[in-house]
C-alpha positions, -999 to +999 in steps of 0.1 A: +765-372+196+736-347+193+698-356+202+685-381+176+650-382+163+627-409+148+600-404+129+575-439+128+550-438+097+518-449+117+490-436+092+482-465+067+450-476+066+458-511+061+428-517+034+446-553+020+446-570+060+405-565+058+400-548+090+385-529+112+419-513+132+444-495+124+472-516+110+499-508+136+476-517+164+472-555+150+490-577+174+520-600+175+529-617+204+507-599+225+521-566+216+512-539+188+530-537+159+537-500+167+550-506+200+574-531+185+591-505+162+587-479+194+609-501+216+633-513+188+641-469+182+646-467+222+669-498+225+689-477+196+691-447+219+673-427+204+663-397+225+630-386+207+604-402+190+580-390+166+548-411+158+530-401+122+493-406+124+458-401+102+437-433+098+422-442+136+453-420+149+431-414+182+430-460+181+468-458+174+479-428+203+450-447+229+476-479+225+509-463+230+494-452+261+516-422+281+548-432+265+566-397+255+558-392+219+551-365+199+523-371+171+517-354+142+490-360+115+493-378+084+502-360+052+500-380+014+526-407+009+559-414+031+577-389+019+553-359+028+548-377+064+586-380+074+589-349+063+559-339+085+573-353+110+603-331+111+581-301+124+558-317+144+533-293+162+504-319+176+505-337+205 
């Protein structure tokens, strides 16, 4: 099998939960949302992971502390950000 990528949409805004953080940095069980879906992809095997950010992204990349990830910045709707993610330039 060749390398796998995964690109995790991390840019909503999350204007419906009424807050002030980003809405992948909320917690549950003591743990970010984000960094739930980032350990599900690397249980999968997946060799690299690709984080989509925009709203707070410098909140969202803080709380995924050194983990190797390549970021790239939000683009309008999930469609335009997965495929953003395919090129990614930013880190």
């Amino acid at each position: 099998m060749g390398c796998l990528m995964a690109v995790i949409l991390a840019a909503g805004e999350g204007k419906r939960m009424k807050s002030k953080k980003a809405k992948v940095v909320h917690e549950i069980l003591g743990m970010p949302l984000v960094e739930w879906v980032y350990r599900s992809v690397k249980k999968a095997g997946i060799d690299e992971v690709v984080l989509v950010v925009g709203h707070k992204a410098e909140e969202v990349k803080e709380k995924m502390g050194t983990k190797p990830l390549r970021f790239s910045r939000k683009a309008i709707g999930n469609g335009a950000c997965t495929y953003a993610g395919s090129g990614v330039s930013e880190q």
